[in-house]
PAVEX-783984 format. One line per 10 residues: number of its first residue (from 1); their letters; for each residue x, y, z of C-alpha. Coordinates in pm, 1 decimal. Layout:
# residues N
NUM = a = X/Y/Z; ... .
# end
This chain:
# residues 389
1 = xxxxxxxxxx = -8926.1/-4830.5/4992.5; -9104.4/-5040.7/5271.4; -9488.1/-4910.2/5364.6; -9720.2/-5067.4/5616.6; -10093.4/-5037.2/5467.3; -10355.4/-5093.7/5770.2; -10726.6/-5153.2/5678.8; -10985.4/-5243.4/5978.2; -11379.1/-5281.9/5861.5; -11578.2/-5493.4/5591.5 .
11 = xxxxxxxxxx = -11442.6/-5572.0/5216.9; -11541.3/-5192.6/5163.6; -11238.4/-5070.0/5336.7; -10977.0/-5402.9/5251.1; -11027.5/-5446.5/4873.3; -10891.3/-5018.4/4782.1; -10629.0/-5128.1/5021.8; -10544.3/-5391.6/4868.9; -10586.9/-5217.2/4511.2; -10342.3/-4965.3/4695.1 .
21 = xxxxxxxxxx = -10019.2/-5243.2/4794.2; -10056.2/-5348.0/4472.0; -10015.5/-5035.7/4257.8; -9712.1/-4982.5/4524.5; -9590.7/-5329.5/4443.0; -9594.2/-5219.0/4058.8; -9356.3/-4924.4/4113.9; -9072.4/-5170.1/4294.1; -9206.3/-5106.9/4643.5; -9228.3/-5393.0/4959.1 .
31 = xxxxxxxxxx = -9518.1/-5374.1/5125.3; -9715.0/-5510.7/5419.5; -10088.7/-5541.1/5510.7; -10283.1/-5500.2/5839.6; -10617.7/-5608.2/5827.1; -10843.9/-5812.9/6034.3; -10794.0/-6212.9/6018.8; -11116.2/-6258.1/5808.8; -10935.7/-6112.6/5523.2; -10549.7/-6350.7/5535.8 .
41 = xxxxxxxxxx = -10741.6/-6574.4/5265.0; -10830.2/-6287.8/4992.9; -10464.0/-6075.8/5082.5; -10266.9/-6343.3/5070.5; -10453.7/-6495.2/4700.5; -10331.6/-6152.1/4572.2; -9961.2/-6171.1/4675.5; -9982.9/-5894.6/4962.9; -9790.2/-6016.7/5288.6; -10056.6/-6014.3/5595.3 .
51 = xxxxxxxxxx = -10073.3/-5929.1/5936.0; -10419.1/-6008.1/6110.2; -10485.2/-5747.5/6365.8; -10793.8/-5771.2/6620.1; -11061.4/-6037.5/6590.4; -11271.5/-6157.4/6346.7; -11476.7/-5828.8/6191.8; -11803.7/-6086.0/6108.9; -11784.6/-6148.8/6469.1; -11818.9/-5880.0/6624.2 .
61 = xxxxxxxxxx = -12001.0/-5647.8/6307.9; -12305.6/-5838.1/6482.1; -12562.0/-5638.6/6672.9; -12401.5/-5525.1/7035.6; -12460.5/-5332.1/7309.6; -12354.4/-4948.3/7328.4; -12124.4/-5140.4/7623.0; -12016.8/-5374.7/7394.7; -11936.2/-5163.5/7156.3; -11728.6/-4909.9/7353.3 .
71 = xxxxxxxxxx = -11514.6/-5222.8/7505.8; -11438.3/-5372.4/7143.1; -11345.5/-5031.2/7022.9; -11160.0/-4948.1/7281.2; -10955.0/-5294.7/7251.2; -10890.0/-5214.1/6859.5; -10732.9/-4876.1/6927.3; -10488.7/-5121.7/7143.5; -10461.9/-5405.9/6915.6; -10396.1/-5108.8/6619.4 .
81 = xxxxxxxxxx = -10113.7/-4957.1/6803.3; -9935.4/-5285.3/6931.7; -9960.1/-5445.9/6627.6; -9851.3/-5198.5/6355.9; -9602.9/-5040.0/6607.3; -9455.7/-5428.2/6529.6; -9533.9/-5496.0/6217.9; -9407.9/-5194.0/6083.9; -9035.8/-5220.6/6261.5; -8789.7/-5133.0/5969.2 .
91 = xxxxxxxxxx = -9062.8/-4983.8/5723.4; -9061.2/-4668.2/5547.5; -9417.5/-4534.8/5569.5; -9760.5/-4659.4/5704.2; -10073.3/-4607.9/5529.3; -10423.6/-4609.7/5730.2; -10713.2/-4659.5/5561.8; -11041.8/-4570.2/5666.2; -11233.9/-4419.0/5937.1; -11116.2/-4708.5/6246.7 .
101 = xxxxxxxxxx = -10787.6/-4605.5/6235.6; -10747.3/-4459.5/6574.1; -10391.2/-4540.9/6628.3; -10231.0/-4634.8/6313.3; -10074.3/-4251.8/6288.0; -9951.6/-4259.0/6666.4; -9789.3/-4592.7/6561.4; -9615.9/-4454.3/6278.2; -9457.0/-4180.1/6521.9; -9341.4/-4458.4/6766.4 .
111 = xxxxxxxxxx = -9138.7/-4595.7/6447.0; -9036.5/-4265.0/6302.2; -9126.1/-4289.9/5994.8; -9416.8/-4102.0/5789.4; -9826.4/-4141.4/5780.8; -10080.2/-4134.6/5505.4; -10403.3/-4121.3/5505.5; -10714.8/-4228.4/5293.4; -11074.6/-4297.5/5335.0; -11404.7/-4352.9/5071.7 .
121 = xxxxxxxxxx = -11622.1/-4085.1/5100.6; -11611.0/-3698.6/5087.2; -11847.2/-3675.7/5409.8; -11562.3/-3874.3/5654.1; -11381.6/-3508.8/5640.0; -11519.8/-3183.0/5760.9; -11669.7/-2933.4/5533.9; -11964.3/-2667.8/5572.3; -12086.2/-2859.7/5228.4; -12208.2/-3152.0/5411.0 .
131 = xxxxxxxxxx = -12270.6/-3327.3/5751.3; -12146.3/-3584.3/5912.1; -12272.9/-3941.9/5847.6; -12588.9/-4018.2/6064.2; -12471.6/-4320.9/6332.0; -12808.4/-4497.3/6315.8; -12662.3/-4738.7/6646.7; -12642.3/-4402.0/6876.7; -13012.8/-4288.7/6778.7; -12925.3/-4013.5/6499.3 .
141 = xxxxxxxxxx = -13143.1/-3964.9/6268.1; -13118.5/-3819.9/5907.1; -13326.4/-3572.4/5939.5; -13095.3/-3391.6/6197.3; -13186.2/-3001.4/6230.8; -12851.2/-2916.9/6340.9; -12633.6/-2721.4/6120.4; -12305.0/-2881.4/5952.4; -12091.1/-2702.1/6246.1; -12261.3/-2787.0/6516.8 .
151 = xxxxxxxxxx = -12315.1/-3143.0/6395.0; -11900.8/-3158.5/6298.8; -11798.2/-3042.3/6643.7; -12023.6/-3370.4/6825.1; -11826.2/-3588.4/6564.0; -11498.3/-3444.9/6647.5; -11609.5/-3499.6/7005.7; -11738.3/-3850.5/6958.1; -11393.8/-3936.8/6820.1; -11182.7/-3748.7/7113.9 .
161 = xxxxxxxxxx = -11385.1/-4046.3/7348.7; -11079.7/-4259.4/7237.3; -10857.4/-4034.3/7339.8; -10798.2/-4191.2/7694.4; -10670.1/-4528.8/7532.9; -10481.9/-4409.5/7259.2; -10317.6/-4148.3/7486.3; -10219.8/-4429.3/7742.5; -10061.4/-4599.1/7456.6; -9885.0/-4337.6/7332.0 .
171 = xxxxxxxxxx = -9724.9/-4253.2/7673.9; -9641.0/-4602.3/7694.3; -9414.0/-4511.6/7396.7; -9294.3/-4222.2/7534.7; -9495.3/-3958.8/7319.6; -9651.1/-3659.8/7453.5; -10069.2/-3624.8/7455.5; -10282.8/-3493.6/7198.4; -10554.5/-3323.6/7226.3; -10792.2/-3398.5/6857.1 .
181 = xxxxxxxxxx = -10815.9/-3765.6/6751.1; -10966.6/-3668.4/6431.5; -10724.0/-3430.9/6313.5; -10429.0/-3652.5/6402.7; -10598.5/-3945.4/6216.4; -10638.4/-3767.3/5904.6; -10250.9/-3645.1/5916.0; -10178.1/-3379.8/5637.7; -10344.8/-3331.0/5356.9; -10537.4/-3674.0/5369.0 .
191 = xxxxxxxxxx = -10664.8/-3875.9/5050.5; -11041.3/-3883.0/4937.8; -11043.7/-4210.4/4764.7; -11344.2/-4185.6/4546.8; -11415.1/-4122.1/4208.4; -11425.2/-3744.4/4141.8; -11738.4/-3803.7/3916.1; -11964.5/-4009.4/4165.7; -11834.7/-3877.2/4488.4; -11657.0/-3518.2/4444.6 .
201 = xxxxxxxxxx = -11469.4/-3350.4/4739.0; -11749.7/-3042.5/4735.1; -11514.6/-2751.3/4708.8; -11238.0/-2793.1/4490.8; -11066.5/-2485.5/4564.1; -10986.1/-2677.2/4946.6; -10705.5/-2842.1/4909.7; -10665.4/-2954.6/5269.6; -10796.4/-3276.0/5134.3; -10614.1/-3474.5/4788.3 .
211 = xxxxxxxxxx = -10884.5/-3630.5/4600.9; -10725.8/-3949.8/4425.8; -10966.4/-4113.4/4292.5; -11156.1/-4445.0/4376.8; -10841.8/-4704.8/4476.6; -10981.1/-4977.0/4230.6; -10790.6/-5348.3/4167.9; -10878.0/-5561.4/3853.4; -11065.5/-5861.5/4001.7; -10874.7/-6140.4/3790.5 .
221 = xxxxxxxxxx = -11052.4/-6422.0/3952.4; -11278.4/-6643.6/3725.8; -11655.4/-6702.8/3755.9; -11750.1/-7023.6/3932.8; -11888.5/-7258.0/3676.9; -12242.7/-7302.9/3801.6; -12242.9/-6913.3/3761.6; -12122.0/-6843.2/3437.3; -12339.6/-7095.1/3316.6; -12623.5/-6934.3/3480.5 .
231 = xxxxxxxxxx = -12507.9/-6615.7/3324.4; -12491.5/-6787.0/2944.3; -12808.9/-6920.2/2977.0; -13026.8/-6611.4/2940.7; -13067.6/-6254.6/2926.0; -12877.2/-6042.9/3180.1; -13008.9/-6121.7/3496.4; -13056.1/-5877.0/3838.8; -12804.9/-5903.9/4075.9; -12887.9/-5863.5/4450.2 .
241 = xxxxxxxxxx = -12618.1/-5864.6/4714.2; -12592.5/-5653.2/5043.1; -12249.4/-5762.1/5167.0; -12125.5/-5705.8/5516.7; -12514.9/-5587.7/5624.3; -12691.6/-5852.6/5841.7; -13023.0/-5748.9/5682.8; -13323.4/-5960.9/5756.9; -13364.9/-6314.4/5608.7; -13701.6/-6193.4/5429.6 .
251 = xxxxxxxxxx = -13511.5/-5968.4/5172.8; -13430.7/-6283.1/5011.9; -13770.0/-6305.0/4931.2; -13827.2/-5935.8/4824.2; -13530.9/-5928.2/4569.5; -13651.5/-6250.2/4407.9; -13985.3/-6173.4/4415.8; -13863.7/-5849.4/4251.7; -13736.7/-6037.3/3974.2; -13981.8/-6238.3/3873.9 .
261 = xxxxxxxxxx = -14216.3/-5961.4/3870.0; -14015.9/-5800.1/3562.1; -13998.0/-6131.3/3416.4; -13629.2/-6146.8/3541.7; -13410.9/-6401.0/3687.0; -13185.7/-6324.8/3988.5; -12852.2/-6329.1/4146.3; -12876.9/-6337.3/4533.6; -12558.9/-6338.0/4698.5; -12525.2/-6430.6/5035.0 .
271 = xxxxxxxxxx = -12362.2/-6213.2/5233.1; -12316.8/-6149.1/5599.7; -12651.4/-6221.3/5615.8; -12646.3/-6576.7/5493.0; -12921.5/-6518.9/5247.5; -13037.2/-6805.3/5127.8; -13329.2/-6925.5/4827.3; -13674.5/-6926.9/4855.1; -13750.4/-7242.3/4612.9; -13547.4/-7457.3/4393.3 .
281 = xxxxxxxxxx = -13599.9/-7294.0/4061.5; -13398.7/-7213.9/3785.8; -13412.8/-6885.7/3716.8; -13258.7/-6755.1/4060.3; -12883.9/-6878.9/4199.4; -12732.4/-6820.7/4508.2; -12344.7/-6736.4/4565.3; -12065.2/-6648.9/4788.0; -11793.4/-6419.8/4689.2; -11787.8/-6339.2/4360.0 .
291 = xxxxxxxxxx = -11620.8/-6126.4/4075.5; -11812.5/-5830.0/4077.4; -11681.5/-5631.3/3816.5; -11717.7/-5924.5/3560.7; -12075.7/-5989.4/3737.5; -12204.0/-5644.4/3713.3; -12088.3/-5613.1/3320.2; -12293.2/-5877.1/3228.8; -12628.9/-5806.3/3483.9; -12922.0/-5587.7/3337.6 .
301 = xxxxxxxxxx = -12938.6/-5383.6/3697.9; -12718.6/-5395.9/4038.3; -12920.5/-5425.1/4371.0; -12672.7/-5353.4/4655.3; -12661.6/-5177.3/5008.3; -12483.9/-4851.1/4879.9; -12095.6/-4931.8/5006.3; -11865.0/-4725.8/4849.5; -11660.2/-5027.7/4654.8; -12026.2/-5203.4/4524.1 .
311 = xxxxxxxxxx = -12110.1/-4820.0/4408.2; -11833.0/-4783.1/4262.8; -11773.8/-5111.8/4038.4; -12144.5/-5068.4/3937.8; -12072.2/-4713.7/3816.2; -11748.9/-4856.1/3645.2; -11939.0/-5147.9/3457.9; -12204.3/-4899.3/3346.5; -12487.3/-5082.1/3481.7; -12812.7/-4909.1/3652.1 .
321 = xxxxxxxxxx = -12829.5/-5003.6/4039.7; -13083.2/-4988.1/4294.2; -12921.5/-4862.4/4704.5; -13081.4/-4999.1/4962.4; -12863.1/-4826.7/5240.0; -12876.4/-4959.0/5570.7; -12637.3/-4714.0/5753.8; -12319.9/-4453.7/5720.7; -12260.1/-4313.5/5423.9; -12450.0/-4582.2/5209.7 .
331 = xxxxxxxxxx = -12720.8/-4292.9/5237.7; -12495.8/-4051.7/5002.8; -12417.5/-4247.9/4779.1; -12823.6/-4364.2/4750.5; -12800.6/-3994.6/4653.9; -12565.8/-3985.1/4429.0; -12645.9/-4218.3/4213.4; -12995.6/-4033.8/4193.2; -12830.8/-3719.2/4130.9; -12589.3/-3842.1/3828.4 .
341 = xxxxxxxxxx = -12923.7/-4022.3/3695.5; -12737.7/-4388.1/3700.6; -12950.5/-4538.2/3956.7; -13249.1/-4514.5/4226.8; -13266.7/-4548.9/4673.1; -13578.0/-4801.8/4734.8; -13683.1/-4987.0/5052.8; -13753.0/-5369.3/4986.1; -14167.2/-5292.6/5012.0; -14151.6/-5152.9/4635.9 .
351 = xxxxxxxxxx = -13824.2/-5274.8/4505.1; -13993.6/-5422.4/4190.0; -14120.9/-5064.8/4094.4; -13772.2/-4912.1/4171.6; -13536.0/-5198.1/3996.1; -13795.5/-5164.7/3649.4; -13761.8/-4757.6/3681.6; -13402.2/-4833.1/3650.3; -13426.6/-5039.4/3368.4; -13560.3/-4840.0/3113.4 .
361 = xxxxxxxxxx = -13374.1/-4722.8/2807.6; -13267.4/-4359.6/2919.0; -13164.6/-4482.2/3264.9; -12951.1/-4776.2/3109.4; -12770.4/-4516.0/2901.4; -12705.9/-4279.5/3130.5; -12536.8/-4543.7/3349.8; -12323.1/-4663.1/3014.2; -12249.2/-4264.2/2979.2; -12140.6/-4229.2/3316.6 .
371 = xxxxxxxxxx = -11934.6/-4504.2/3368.2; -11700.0/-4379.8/3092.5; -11589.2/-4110.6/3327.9; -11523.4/-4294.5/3569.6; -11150.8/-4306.0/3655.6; -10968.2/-4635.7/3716.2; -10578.4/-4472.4/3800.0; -10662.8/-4349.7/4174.7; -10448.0/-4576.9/4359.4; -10142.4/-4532.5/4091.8 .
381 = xxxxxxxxx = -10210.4/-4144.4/4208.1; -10221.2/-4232.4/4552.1; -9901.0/-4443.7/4551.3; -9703.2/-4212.2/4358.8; -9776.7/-3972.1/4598.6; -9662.0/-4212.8/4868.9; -9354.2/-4323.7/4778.7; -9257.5/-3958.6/4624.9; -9244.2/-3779.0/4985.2 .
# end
C-alpha cells in the first residue's frame, strides 16, 4: 500500500506525522510526506520521502495582519490541494494531519482514493464537554460566556470562510460544492492522537471520534557533546524551551533567573524565538534542536509552552513540567497537567515559585507514576487502522 501523509504547522504537528510514516513503513507500506520546506532536513534524516508544500512556516508563523493572515491562508488551501492532488498520483490513501488541512480530503477525492484523519487534542472536535480553543489573534478571550454550542457553531463558521477557495478548487477538478469545511476535514470517524491518560476524548461512549493514542517516534539522535557534558557534570538541571512561540527576548532572563534561584542550573533552548544567554556562566547552556525525550529523562523539571508533543514526551519521561501557554490548546493541556497532579501553568513573573512547587517529592512521583501509563503504541494503532480499510 502507497499513503500520502500531509502535515502543515510547527514540529507539534510534523514529528506524530512522522512517528505515523514510520510505523506504516514498519508494516511493508510506501509512503510519502507533505509538509512545509522547513521540515525536508528532519523528514528526510528519518528516511520519509518529502514533498515541501507552501512556504517556509517560521516565515510566516511571525506576527501578521488579520489581512495577512486571511491571504496566506487562503494561498495554503491552494498550495494543499495542488500539491497533494500531485504528489499523491498513484497512492493508495492520504493522511491529513492536523487542524490546517483544508484541502487535503478534497485532494484525496480528486485521486480516488481514501482519507484519514488525525489531530492532537480532544478540543479540535466538537463535543458539549468542552469549547473550542480560544484564537487569542481574533480577540477571544478565555473567559468566553458563551455556551459550548453556541461557541462550536462560530468555529464551524470560521472554518466555512475557506469555503470559497477550496470550492473553486474543487470545481476546477470537477467535484461538486460542499457546504461544511469542518466536517469534510475530519472525514469519518477521525483520529484523536493523544494519550488517553493526559488528554482523554471526554465521552467514551462517542465513538464518532477513534482515540489512538499520542503518535510518538523514538528520537534516536545523540546528544551534542557540549550537552551531554553539561548534563554529566551535575545534578539534573531545568530545562526551558518554548519552541515555535516567538515569546519575548526577556524570558531568557526569567527562566534563568528561575534557576538560579533554586540553586539550579538551566537548559534554555532557543527556539523560534532565538533565545539567547544572559552571561557567560557555567551553570546555564544554550541549544538548538535537541533530543527531548533523552533531555527530559535526565532534567529535574520541564519548562515548556504547553504543545501537545513537549506535553507529551515530558509526561512519557516522568518528569514534573511547568506550561507557560501562549495560545490554542497549550491552555488545556496547562490544565491537564494540573489536573493529573504531574505539573503546574505559571506566567514568567513567578516562575521560580511555580518550577520549586513542582519539584518537591510528591509532585516528582506523581509525574514518575503517571508516566507509566502513558501509552507509546498510538501510531502502530493508527496505521493498522490505515492500511486495514
Amino acid at each position: 500500500m502507497r499513503v500520502l501523509l500531509s502535515a502543515i504547522g510547527s514540529r507539534g504537528e510534523i514529528e506524530p506525522t512522522m512517528a505515523l510514516a514510520l510505523r506504516l513503513q514498519e508494516l511493508g507500506h510506501e509512503v510519502r510526506m507533505v509538509a512545509p520546506p522547513d521540515f525536508r532536513g528532519l523528514v528526510g534524516a528519518a528516511g520519509i520521502p518529502f514533498v515541501p508544500v507552501g512556504p517556509e512556516v517560521r516565515l510566516t508563523a511571525k506576527r501578521m495582519t488579520p489581512q495577512e493572515m486571511r491571504k496566506a491562508a487562503d494561498q495554503s488551501v491552494i498550495d494543499q490541494f495542488e500539491v497533494i492532488s500531485t504528489a499523491g498520483t498513484g497512492f493508495d490513501a492520504v493522511v491529513g494531519a492536523g487542524m490546517l488541512q483544508f484541502a487535503a480530503h478534497s485532494a484525496a477525492e480528486k485521486l480516488g482514493v481514501p482519507y484519514f484523519f488525525g489531530t492532537f487534542c480532544a478540543l479540535s472536535f466538537p463535543s458539549p464537554h468542552h469549547a473550542p480553543p480560544a484564537f487569542g489573534s481574533l480577540g477571544e478571550s478565555r473567559e468566553r460566556t458563551e455556551d459550548n454550542e453556541t461557541l462550536w457553531e462560530a468555529d464551524r463558521v470560521r472554518f466555512n470562510g475557506f469555503l470559497p477557495v477550496l470550492n473553486s478548487c474543487r470545481e476546477s477538478a470537477g467535484l461538486p460544492a460542499i457546504s461544511d469545511l469542518r466536517s469534510h476535514m475530519f472525514g469519518e470517524q477521525p483520529m484523536l492522537a493523544a494519550d488517553p491518560v493526559l488528554g482523554p476524548w471526554p465521552d467514551p461512549a462517542d465513538t464518532s471520534v477513534d482515540q489512538t493514542g499520542a503518535w510518538l517516534r523514538k528520537d534516536q539522535r545523540p546528544l551534542e557533546p557540549e550537552l551531554a557534558k553539561f548534563l554529566d557534570a551535575g545534578e539534573p538541571p531545568i530545562y526551558f524551551g518554548f519552541g515555535s512561540m516567538f515569546v519575548k527576548p526577556e524570558y531568557s532572563r526569567s527562566a534563568i533567573d528561575a534557576a538560579r534561584a533554586l540553586g539550579r542550573r538551566a537548559i534554555v533552548m532557543r527556539g523560534w524565538a532565538d533565545l539567547s544567554l544572559v552571561d557567560e556562566s557555567d551553570d546555564v547552556i544554550i541549544v538548538g534542536e535537541v533530543n527531548h525525550q533523552e533531555v527530559f529523562k535526565r532534567s529535574a523539571a520541564v519548562v515548556h509552552h504547553g504543545g501537545a508533543g513537549t506535553t507529551t514526551t515530558a509526561a512519557l519521561s516522568g518528569t514534573p513540567q511547568v506550561i507557560m501557554p501562549q495560545m490554542f490548546d497549550q491552555f488545556y493541556w496547562a490544565e491537564q497537567v494540573e489536573h493529573l497532579g504531574i505539573g503546574r501553568e505559571q506566567s514568567p513573573d513567578k516562575l521560580a515559585e511555580a518550577v520549586e512547587f513542582v519539584l518537591r517529592p510528591e509532585m516528582v512521583a506523581s509525574a514518575k507514576e503517571v508516566s507509566a501509563g502513558i501509552r507509546t503504541d498510538g501510531a502502530m494503532t493508527a496505521a493498522q487502522r490505515i492500511t486495514s480499510q
